[in-house]
C-alpha positions, -999 to +999 in steps of 0.1 A: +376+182-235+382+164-203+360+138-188+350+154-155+364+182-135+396+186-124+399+204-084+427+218-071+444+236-041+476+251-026+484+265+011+501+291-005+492+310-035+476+305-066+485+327-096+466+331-130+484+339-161+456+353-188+479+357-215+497+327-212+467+305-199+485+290-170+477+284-135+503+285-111+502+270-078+527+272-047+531+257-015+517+220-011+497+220-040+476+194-049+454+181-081+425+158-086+413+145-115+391+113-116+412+090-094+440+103-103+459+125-075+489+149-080+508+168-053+540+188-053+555+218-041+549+238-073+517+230-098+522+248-132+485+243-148+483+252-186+442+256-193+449+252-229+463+219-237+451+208-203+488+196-194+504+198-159+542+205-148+546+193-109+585+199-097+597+209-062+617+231-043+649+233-026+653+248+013+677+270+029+695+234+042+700+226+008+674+197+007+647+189-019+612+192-008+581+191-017+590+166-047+558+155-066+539+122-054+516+110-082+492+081-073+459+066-096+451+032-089+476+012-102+499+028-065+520+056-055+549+072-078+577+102-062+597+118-088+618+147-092+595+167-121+565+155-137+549+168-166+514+150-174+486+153-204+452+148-189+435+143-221+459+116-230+471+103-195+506+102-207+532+118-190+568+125-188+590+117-158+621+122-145+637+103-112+611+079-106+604+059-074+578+036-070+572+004-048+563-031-065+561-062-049+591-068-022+611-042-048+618-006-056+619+006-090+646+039-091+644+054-127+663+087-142+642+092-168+609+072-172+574+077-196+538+073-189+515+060-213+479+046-217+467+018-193+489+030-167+526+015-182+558+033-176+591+029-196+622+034-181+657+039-197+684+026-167+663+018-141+675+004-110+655-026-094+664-036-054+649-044-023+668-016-004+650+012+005+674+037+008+670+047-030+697+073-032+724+048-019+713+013-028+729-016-014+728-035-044+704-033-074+699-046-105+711-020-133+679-026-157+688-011-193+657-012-207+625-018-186+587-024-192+568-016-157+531-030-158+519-021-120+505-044-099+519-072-121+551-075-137+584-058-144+600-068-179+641-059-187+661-068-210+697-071-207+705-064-167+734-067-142+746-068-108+760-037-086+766-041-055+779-011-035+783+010-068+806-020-078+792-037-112+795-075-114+803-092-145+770-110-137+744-103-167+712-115-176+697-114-213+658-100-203+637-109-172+608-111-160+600-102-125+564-106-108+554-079-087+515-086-082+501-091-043+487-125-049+507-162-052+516-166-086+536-203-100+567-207-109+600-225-114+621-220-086+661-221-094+682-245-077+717-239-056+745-256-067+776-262-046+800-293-039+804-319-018+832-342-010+815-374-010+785-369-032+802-343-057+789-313-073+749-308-071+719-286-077+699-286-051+660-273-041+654-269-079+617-272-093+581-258-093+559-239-069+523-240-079+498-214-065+467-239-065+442-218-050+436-198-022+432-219+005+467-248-007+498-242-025+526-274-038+561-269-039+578-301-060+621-297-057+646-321-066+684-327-057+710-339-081+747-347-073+769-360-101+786-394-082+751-405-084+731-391-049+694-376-055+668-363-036+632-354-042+612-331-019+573-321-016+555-296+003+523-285+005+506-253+033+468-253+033+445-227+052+406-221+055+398-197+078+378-203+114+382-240+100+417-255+095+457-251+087+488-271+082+516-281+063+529-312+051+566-319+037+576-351+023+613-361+015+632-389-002+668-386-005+693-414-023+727-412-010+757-429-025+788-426-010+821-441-024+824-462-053+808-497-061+836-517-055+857-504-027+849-515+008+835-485+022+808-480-004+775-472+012+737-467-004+715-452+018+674-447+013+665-418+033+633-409+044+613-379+059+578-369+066+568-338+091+529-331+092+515-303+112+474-297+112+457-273+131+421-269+142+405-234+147+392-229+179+356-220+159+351-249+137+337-272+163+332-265+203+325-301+206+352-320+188+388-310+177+413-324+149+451-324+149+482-339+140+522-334+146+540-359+126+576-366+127+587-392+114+620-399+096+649-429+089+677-429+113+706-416+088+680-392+073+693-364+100+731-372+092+725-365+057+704-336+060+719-302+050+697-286+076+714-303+107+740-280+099+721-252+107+701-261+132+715-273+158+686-287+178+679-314+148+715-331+150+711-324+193+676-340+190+680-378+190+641-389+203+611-376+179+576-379+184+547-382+165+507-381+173+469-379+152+445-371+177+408-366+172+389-359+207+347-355+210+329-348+236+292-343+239+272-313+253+257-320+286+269-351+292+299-364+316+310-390+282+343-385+261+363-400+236+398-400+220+413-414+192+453-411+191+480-427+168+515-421+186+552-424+174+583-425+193+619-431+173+654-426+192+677-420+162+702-433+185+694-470+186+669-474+153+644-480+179+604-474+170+574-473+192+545-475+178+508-471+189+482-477+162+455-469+170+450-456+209+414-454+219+402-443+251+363-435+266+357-420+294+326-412+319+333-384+338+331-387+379+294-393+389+279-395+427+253-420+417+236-419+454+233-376+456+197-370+459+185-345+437+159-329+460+176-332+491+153-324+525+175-304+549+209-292+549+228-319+556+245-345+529+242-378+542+277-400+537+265-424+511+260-389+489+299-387+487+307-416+467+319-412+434+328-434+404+342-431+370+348-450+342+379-453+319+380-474+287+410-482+268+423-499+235+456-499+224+482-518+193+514-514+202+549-523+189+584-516+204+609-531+174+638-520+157+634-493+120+647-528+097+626-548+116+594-529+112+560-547+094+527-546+094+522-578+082+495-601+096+518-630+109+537-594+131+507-585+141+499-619+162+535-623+171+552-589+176+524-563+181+511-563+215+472-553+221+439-556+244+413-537+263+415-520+295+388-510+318+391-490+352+364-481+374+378-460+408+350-456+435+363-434+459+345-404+489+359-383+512+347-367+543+361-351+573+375-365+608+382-350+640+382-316+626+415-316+605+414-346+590+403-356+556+395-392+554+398-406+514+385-443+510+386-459+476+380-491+458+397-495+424+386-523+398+405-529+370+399-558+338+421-565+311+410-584+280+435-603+265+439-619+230+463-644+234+480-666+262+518-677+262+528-709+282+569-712+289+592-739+297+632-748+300+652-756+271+680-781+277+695-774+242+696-741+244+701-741+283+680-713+293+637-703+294+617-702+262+581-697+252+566-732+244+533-722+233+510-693+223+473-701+226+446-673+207+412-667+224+393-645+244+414-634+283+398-618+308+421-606+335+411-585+361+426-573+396+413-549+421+428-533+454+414-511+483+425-482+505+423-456+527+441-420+533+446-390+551+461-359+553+469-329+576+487-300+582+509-288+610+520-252+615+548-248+636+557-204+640+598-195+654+603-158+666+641-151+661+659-142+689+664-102+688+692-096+698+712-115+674+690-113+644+679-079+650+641-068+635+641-073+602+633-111+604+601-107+619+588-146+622+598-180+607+572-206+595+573-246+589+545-262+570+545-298+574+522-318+559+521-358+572+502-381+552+494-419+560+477-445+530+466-479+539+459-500+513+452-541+506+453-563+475+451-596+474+474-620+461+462-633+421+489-655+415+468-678+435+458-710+415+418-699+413+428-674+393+445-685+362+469-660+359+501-676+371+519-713+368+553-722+372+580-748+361+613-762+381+644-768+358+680-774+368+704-747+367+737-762+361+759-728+367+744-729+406+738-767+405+708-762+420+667-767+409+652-735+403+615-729+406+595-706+380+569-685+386+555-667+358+524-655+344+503-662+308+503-626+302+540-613+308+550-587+291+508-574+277+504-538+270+485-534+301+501-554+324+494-584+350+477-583+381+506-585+413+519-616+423+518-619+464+496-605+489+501-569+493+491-547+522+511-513+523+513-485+545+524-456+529+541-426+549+549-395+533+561-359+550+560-328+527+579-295+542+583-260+532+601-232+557+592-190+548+603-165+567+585-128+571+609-102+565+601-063+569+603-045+533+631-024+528+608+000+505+580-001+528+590+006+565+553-004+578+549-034+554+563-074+553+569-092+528+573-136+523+605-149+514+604-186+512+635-205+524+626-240+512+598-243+485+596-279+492+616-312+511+593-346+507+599-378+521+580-408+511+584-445+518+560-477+524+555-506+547+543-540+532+532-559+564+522-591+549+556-594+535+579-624+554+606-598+547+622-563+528+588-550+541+599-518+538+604-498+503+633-473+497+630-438+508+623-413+486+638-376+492+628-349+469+634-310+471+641-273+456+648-239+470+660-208+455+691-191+460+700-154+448+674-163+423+692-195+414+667-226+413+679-254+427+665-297+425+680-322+445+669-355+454+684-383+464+673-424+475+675-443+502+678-481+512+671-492+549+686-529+541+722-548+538+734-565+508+750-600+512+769-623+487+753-660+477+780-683+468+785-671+434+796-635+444+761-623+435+751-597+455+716-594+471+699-577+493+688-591+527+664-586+554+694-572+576+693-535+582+722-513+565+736-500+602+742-542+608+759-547+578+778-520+566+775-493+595+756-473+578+717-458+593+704-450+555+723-472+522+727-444+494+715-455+461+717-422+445+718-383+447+708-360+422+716-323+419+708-297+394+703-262+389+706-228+365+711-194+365+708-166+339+732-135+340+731-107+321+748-066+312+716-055+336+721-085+360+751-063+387+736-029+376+726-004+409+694+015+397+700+053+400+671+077+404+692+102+401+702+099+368+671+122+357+652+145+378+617+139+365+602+174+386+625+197+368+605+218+346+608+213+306+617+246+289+596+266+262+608+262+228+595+289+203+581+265+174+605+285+148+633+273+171+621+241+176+614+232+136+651+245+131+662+220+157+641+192+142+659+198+108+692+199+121+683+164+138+676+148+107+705+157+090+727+148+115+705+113+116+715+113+077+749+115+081+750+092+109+766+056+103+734+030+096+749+006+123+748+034+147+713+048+143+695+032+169+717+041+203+702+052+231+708+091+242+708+096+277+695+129+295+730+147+290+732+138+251+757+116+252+752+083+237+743+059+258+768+029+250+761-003+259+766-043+244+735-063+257+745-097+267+734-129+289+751-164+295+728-194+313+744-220+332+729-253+338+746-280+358+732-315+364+749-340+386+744-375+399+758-403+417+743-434+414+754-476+421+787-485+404+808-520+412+799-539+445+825-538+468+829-569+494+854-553+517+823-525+524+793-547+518+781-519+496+787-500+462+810-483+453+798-450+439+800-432+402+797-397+399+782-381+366+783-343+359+774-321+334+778-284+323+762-267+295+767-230+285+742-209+262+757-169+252+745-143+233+758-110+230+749-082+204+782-062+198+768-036+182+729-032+173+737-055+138+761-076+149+746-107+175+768-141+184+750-170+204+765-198+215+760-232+232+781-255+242+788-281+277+813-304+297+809-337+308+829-336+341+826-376+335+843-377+302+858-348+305+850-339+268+831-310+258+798-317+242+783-302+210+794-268+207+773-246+183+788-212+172+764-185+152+776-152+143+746-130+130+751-094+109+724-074+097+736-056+067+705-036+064+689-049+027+709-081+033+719-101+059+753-126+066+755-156+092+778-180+099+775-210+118+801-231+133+809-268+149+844-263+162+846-296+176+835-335+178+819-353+157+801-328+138+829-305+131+816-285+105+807-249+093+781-228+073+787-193+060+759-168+038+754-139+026+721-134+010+693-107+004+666-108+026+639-102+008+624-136-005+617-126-039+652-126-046+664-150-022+686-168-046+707-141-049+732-152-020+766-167-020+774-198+003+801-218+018+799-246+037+812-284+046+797-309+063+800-334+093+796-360+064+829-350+051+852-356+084+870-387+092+854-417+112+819-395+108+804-426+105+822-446+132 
């Protein structure tokens, strides 16, 4: 009477039973029957009423094997015993296991009937997988399984540890199929000291489709704060990704009619888009928004958390869309940038930013060149850079896009560049670079200043609209070398092992012109004379029509510079200790420049300050210094104002070089492996493994696994050396970062020169795992300056197998504050958590 043929098989032994009409099969046995699969230890088979008993067996250890696995299409089931109709596909189980969704369903006693629905009397729902000894579950006392969908129980509660909560629910209903599915999510509730009790990240999530979802949440606190939130994650493959999150938060802090009351409009936006590689060769998409208010952060729950929001106080924002076309040397850019410091309200804003560019062309290379040799003209290259820009720099309250900001605010016009340049070879080591640079700004308006006696200082008098062309352009000439210079140690006190020491130096010298455009014939420049009553003297002004334009003016003076610069590096070859015929390179400095400049058609300060740059490595410790340098004095007019003079530093203050600042930084990273010696001893890898007989060796393997059983979780995962000990061991590693300066402080007349101010800084990061569960991290620094410490972050990490607990803590300063959970980690049942917190909001002179 069945619907097709059912095939069977054992490793052991099949036995028929006429009389009885049984079949009885031992020893991994295994039944098929349409797409339904049975396998156990022991199959009892009755012919007659075409019903199977599946149960397993027990070892000589004591343990349960062989236990039957049923699976049809609907997934996988383990149980303890099993007995199943095939003409009605109903069945009868007892200790059921099965898998569904994120959960495990762990059932004593469970039936089987049509369309593949089980029924389970004091089932157990969790997401631990250790089913015998569950974390936690959910102690289900009736439940309705529907596979691949749902899970419905009626009146359920909490154990946790084999402790039951007085936490009950009347039924539930708990999705367990593969795809998104919408629903309302449940909100956290808490308290606050300023805003009051809440409910927080409650609403809807709404599976639109395949390729978008929505997630719409809302915050409520009961002295009148709310918050709404929107978030949306969208995919198509080989085209596009992203996410978008918008939020909108209402604070109100205090009461209406006391002093300190405060309303607050917080906004936030964060937009990430993301082009596939394979949607267009030729053109590419993408965006990386962040934009928010400036108090948005402060009242943020996240910043307690995360550390590197409240640490972050500059964000940045850009939409770019980039095309360039197949053979061809033209591209274009369109950008819109954001910059916000948090610190000062500040905005800078760039809308739009467009920029086309031809790539470098040698407009005089003959294609079908006769003979080998390139004639000189054939070098010269040119390009071609385009640019159009909006910009604003203005404070968040003081943002608009109105048309009358626009003409007086915004700042905008066109840029053009054309560099010529060529290069060719001299005397053998010499590469000669001349180039011709052209540059033309267009300009939309013009502003004209003058004095103001009222107001006693300079004011712009006029703004005139129109078409400006501005344009500059300069010429020069470079070149370059290097010079190898080789030291051979003397023997005798540095032995060997140093075999030679090389210095690379490599000179450079620029020579380069521009003329002088605040000349009358240009346009570019006038000037004004007003009386400065505070000197009681008449001051000439120079300035220019376009001070202060996105792109710039052209330079005011004659110019002709001579540029000097000296790059250095110093490498030793040392003989390697594990090679005794081999060398190796160990580089002593990886760089020392010096650069400076001579202005020769200066009257006077013709030359520039000197630039020092460098970094080396020490016991694998980077280290940056720099530092620069002024050759000139400093004199006093009659006010006291110090300036600078065209009197040499030794003449004035007896110094060769006058230091106006020094800069040194550098980092390290230790760690438990950092002072460890490497011993090849520990193991003797040519020592021949012994024969195990494989009756031995399965004996060994069980006692393994029960002693891996009875093992602590937290200390499963140790290492065993070679002897069989564990091998203990708490992994850990600390960076160090120090950055120091010294730079001008007050002028001191008794040393014609500055007195100096020295800044320092210190900042720590730690982790260390304790055991394999347990991890702490920590950051933290010291202002040698201040001498204050400096945000100090705290988090202590344990992994409690099924669940996890973390606490974060701000010991110190301004946002003193903590953060404690416990939660599941599963994220189908990630509002079952417990949480404590308080935040920076809630200390005294926060917002001071």
């Amino acid at each position: 009477m069945l619907d097709a043929d059912v095939t069977y098989e054992s490793s052991d032994s099949i036995k028929y039973g006429i009389s009885s009409g049984k079949m009885y099969l031992y020893g991994d046995a295994k039944i098929n029957y349409q797409d339904i699969t049975l396998s156990a230890y022991t199959i009892e088979l009755n012919l007659d009423s075409s019903i199977a008993v599946a149960y397993g067996t027990v070892d000589t250890l004591g343990h349960e094997v062989g236990l039957p696995v049923y699976s049809d299409g609907s997934g996988e089931y383990e149980m303890r015993r099993l007995r199943y109709n095939f003409n009605s596909k109903k069945a009868i189980i007892e200790h059921i296991v099965t898998e569904q969704g994120e959960g495990f369903i762990v059932g004593n006693r469970a039936k089987k009937i049509e369309n593949n629905i089980y029924y389970i009397k004091n089932a157990r729902y969790s997401t631990c997988n250790l089913h015998d000894h569950q974390h936690f579950y959910l102690n289900l006392t009736k439940a309705k399984v529907i596979p691949g969908k749902k899970v419905i129980t009626g009146p359920a509660y909490l154990v946790v540890e084999g402790v039951k909560l007085p936490l009950v629910i009347p039924f539930a209903i708990i999705p367990s199929t593969q795809s998104y599915s919408s629903g309302f999510i449940l909100p956290s509730y808490g308290e606050e000291q300023n805003r009051g009790f809440f409910l927080r990240n409650g609403g809807y999530y709404w599976a639109a489709s395949d390729y978008f979802d929505v997630t719409l949440t809302g915050d409520i606190y009961s002295k009148g704060s709310w918050g709404s939130h929107f978030s949306t994650k969208y995919k198509k493959k080989y085209k596009m990704g992203g996410n978008l999150n918008l939020n909108y938060i209402v604070n109100l802090l205090s009461e209406p009619d006391l002093p300190d009351y405060r309303k607050t409009k917080d906004f936030s936006i964060t937009w990430s888009h993301r082009q596939d590689t394979k949607a267009n060769p030729f053109q590419t998409f993408s965006a990386s928004v962040n934009y928010s208010t400036s108090s948005y952060d402060q009242n943020n729950i996240n910043s307690i958390v995360n550390p590197s929001i409240i640490a972050r106080n500059t964000k940045r924002s850009s939409i770019s869309y980039s095309k360039r076309w197949a053979g061809k040397p033209i591209n274009f850019s369109a950008n819109l940038l954001h910059s916000q410091n948090s610190r000062d309200t500040t905005i800078d804003l760039t809308i739009p930013d467009l920029t086309f560019t031809v790539n470098r062309l040698y407009p005089f290379k003959r294609k079908n060149r006769i003979g080998n040799k390139e004639g000189w003209y054939e070098k010269i290259s040119l390009s071609y850079t385009g640019n159009m820009k909006n910009y604003v720099h203005t404070k968040e309250r003081d943002l608009s896009f109105s048309p009358q900001s626009f003409s007086s605010d915004w700042k905008n016009g066109v840029m053009h560049a054309i560099p010529v340049a060529m290069n060719f070879k001299v005397l053998k080591h010499f590469t000669l670079n001349p180039s011709f640079n052209y540059k033309e700004r267009w300009y939309f308006k013009s502003i004209s200043q003058g004095w103001d006696e009222e107001q006693g200082r300079i004011v712009n008098t006029d703004t005139a609209g129109g078409f400006h062309r501005v344009y500059d352009y300069s010429m020069g000439v470079g070149t370059s070398t290097k010079v190898y210079t080789f030291l051979k140690p003397w023997r005798k006190l540095f032995g060997d092992k140093i075999q030679t020491i090389r210095h690379v130096a490599t000179p450079s010298v620029s020579l380069s012109y521009r003329p002088d455009f605040s000349d009358p014939k240009y346009g570019y420049y006038d000037w004004f004379e007003y009386y400065d009553p505070n000197h009681d003297e008449i001051v000439k002004h120079e300035y220019s029509y376009y001070d202060g334009s996105i792109y710039g003016i052209p330079g005011r003076g004659k110019s002709g510079n001579v540029g000097l610069s000296l790059g250095n590096t110093l490498e030793m070859k040392v003989r390697s200790d594990k090679d005794t015929t081999g060398f190796k390179k160990v580089k002593l400095l990886e760089s020392m420049n010096f650069s400076s400049s001579y202005n020769f058609m200066l009257d006077s300060l013709n030359w520039s300050r000197i630039s020092m740059t460098g970094r080396t490595k020490v016991v694998g410790t980077s280290i940056n210094f720099g530092a620069y340098f002024n050759p000139y004095g400093i004199d006093t007019l009659k006010n006291g104002r110090p300036v600078v003079i065209n009197k040499s530093a030794l003449k004035t203050s007896g110094q060769l070089l006058r230091i106006e600042n020094l800069n040194l930084s550098f980092g390290f990273d230790i760690n438990n492996d950092t002072f460890k010696k490497k011993k090849n001893d520990e193991t003797d890898t040519n020592q021949e493994e012994e024969e195990i007989d494989p009756l031995d060796q399965a004996m060994i393997s069980e006692e393994d696994e029960l002693l891996d059983q009875m093992q602590p979780v937290a200390n499963r995962n140790l290492e065993v050396r070679s002897d069989g000990y564990a091998k203990f061991e708490i992994p850990w590693s600390i960076s160090i970062n120090f950055t120091s300066y010294m730079i001008l402080d007050q002028f001191n007349k008794d040393k014609m020169n500055y007195d100096y101010k020295f800044t320092a800084n210190i900042n720590l990061t730690g982790k260390i795992s304790v055991t394999p569960k347990w991890n702490i991290t920590a950051t933290t620094g010291y202002s040698l300056e201040s001498k204050k410490i400096a945000y100090t972050n705290i988090g202590i990490t344990r992994d409690l197998h099924c669940w996890g607990m973390r606490l974060n803590l701000v010991p110190v300063g301004k946002y003193k504050s903590y953060f404690f959970t416990i939660s599941v980690n599963s994220s189908l049942l990630k509002d079952l958590k417990y949480e404590k917190r308080s935040h920076p909001r809630d200390n005294p002179g926060f917002y001071n």
